[in-house]
Steps between C-alpha positions, in 0.01 A plus 500: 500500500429757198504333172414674169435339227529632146339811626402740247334836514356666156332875469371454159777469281791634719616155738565622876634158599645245250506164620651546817570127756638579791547327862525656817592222733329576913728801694699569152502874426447528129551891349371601193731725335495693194428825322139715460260288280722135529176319681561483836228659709250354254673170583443619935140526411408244337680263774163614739292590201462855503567424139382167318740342261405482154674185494681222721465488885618584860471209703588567892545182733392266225216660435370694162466833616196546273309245711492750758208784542759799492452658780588218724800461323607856576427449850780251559750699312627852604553740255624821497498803232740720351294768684477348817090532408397548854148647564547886555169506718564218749738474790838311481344260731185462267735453180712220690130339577319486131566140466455374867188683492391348153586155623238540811762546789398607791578841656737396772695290246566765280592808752757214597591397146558883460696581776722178440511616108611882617831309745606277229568760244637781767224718532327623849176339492355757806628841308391414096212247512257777535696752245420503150731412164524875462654564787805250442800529347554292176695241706257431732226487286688236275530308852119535555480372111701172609351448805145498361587260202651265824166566744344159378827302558584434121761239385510708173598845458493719201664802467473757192820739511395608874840711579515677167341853660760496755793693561821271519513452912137453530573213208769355655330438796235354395656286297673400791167461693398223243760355466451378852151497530524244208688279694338569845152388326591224242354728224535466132493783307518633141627808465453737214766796452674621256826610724771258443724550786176447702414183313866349557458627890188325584437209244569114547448505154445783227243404202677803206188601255458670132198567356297228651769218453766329778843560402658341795407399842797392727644613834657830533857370455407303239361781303794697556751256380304328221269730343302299215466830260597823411218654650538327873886613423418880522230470735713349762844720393283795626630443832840491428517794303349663805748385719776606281351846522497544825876347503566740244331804705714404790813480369474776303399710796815346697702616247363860494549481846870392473550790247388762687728347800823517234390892444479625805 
């Protein structure tokens, strides 16, 4: 389990993170959702300290985060970037392998760890292990990104808006991908993004952010039919006003269509 407790993140004057508790019980998917600036990929980093709080703490299986040296931390939590972040230079099988590698595996157990990596998120291990990130589409490479932040075996994943590059198809697979992967592997995950009708997709449970502060946490049908503020209101009636555009389009388009059929 995630807890954190009365984290808070300060750049000088200007608070990042206000006091922010939160639990994310084991396999729960938790999304952070809100707008540019509201906190939450300062909040994804300082879960596996890329960022130190300034106050409060992170404490993962019962344990204070900050009693950990940092980089053993990271290793048993995958992360992945809003960039995907993989190394331009090495080979996809050499980005899926940073972390075995670090950890002292041996050869043999990482080709296999690679390979097996490649299968489970759809890609042909014998055609792009040896190809470089360059030479992928965005798609893939965001697979590479997830399968290297899984090459240790984490129980934790954390994911910093890692569809937002992507056209809408590529999205929607992949957010179909992890959806299952999730469930295939146990995982729990945080989930930064600030797309709501991806949040109410994919979450167990949606943590809604403004300027550093929680303004609700709650499954997504709870959100949707109790919304605790104004602001959580007209973040989550985005959606439906979507919908009812598209409705809209439609039937105005049939109705075009049925004019042009009373002309002829």
């Amino acid at each position: 389990m995630i807890e954190l407790r009365h984290l808070t993140k300060l750049y000088g004057d200007t608070v990042a993170v206000d006091d922010l508790s939160i639990q994310v019980p084991d396999g729960e998917f938790l999304v952070l959702l809100g707008g540019s600036g509201c906190g939450k990929t300062t909040t994804l980093k300082m879960v596996n300290r890329l960022i130190e709080p300034s106050g409060g703490s992170v404490w993962i299986d019962g344990r204070d985060s900050a009693e950990l040296v940092p980089f053993e931390l990271r290793r048993k939590i995958g992360y992945t970037f809003q960039q995907v972040g993989l190394f331009p230079h090495m080979t996809v099988a050499e980005n899926i392998a940073v972390t075995p590698t670090l950890l002292g595996w041996s050869p043999r157990k990482i080709q296999n760890r690679v390979s097996e990596l490649l299968e489970l998120v759809g890609l042909d291990s014998r055609e792009l292990r040896e190809r470089n990130p360059t030479q992928l589409s965005g798609g893939q490479q965001q697979r590479i990104g997830v399968a290297r932040a899984l090459a240790a075996k984490p129980r934790v994943m954390l994911l910093d808006e890692p569809f937002g590059a992507l056209d809408p198809l590529t999205r929607q697979r992949l957010q179909k991908f992890l959806a299952r992967l999730r469930h295939e592997l146990s995982l729990t995950i945080v989930f930064v993004t600030h797309d709501i009708a991806e949040a109410l997709k994919l979450a167990d449970r949606i943590a809604i952010m403004q300027k550093g502060t929680l303004r609700q946490i709650g499954t997504p049908a709870a959100l949707m039919l109790d919304p605790a503020d104004d602001y959580v209101r007209q973040l989550l009636d985005a959606p439906r006003q979507e919908a009812q555009l598209v409705e809209t389009l439609v039937t105005g388009n049939s109705s075009s269509s049925e004019n042009i059929e009373r002309d002829k």
